[in-house]
C-alpha positions, -999 to +999 in steps of 0.1 A: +525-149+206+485-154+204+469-156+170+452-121+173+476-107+199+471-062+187+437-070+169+400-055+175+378-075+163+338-065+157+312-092+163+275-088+154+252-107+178+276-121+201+258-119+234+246-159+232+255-192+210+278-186+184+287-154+186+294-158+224+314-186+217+336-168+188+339-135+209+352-160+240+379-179+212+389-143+202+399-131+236+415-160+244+438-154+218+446-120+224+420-096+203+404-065+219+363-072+213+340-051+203+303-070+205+267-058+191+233-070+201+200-048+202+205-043+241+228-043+264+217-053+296+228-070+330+238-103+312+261-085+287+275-061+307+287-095+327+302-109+293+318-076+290+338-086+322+341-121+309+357-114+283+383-090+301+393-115+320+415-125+288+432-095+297+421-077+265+396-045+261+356-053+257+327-031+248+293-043+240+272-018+220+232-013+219+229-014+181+200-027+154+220-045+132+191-042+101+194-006+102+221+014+077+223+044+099+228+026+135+251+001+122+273+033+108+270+051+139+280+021+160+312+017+140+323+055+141+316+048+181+339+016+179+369+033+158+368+057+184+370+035+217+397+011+195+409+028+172+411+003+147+393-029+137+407-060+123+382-083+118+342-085+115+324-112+121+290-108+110+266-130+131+235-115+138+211-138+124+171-145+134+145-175+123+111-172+113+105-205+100+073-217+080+066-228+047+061-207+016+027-210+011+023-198+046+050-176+050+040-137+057+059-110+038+068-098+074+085-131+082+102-131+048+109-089+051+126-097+090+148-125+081+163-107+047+169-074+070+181-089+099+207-120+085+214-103+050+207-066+050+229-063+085+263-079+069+259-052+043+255-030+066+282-033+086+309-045+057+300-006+043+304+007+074+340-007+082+357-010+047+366+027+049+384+016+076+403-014+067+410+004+034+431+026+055+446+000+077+453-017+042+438-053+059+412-068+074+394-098+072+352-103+071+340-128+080+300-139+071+283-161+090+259-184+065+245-219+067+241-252+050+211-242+039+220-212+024+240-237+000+215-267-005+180-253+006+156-263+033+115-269+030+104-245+055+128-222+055+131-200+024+135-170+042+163-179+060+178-203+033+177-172+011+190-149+034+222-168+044+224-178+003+229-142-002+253-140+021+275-164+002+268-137-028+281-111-012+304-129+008+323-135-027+316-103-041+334-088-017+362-105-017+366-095-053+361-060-045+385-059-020+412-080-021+437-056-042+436-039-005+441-070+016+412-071+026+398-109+030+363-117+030+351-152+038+318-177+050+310-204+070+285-223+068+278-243+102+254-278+099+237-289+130+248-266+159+240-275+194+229-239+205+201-228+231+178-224+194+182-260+186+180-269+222+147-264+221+139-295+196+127-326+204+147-356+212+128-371+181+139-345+156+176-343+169+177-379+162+166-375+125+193-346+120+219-365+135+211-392+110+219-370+082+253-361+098+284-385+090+303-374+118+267-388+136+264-355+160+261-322+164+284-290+162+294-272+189+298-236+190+330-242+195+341-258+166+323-225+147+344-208+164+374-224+161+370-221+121+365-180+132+400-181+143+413-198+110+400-167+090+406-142+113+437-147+118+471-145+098+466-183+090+445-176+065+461-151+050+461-162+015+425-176+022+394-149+005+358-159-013+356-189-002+328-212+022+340-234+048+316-256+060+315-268+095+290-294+095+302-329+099+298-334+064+261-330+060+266-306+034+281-331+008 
């Protein structure tokens, strides 16, 4: 028996990195997924496929995860292709790095709407829902620097703080109707983003790391499972960082 074997599972953002890697863990062990991003083009429509290769159901969904209404709709559209949904991963998530002095209120106003505002979003859109499936579990996809803070990023350190504020709250809300709600809170992740660094500055987060490396998607994703599925079942409010201990 698979870990998520009957489940549907809703993942914001899923079309690259993380969210590509959870949805892939997912189907592997047996849940139907349902995947956002603000397009859906050639290249999802080919990890639609990918993913039914599991032998599960797939549907990728055009949706803006920042906005109330779409983020409804694209649920109501979900619940009818599934029927159900079991577990929400929220991982739509955006940069727009710079420091404070510098920062624009549009680079502060993009980040709070698309990493913060969207998990709202989407929690109020499904916890009808799960209410009347009496389960579920959320999952919130924050950072180490939403815990500890970062110079040039208090925009996104803010943002993905929140979500451990709401990521709690939740949980509080909703756990008389089994209904779980927790975070992670990746380190250093190897994804196309980071990538994009220099050899010189990899170096200098590595030596912050004790494990001495990066993340992997994978390993995100394998902490995914832990909460989404039945292992977890008396796990709810809580962070689990996956950072090779860089977060204390």
């Amino acid at each position: 028996m698979k870990l998520l074997e009957g489940k549907t599972a809703l993942i914001t953002g899923a079309a690259r990195g993380i969210g590509k890697a959870i949805a892939l863990k997912f189907a592997s062990e047996g849940a139907n997924i349902a995947f956002t991003d603000l397009a859906i083009e050639e290249n999802e429509k080919e990890f639609e496929k990918e993913l039914a290769g599991f032998g599960i159901k797939s549907i990728g969904y055009a949706s803006n995860a920042a906005n109330f209404e779409e983020a409804h709709e694209t649920v109501k559209k979900i619940m009818t292709d599934f029927n159900r949904i079991d577990i929400l991963v929220n991982n739509a998530g955006i940069t727009r790095d710079g420091l404070l002095l510098r920062m624009s209120e549009s680079q502060w106003d993009s980040v709070i709407q698309v990493n913060l505002k969207s998990a709202f979003n989407f929690i109020h859109a499904v916890t009808p829902f799960m209410m009347k499936q009496k389960g579920g579990s959320i999952i919130n996809m924050s950072s180490v620097v939403g815990v500890s803070g970062n110079a040039g990023q208090v925009n996104y350190s803010a943002s993905k703080a929140g979500m451990i504020g709401l990521t709690k709250s939740v949980a509080k809300e909703l756990g008389s109707r089994s209904i779980r709600a927790n975070a992670i809170a990746p380190g250093f992740i190897i994804t196309e983003m980071t990538a994009a660094l220099s050899d010189k500055v990899r170096e200098e987060w590595e030596k912050q790391i004790p494990l001495r490396r990066g993340g992997t998607p994978e390993d995100v994703a394998n902490a995914s499972l832990f909460l989404a599925s039945d292992l977890s079942s008396y796990v709810t409010g809580q962070v689990l960082s996956v950072c090779g201990g860089m977060g204390g």
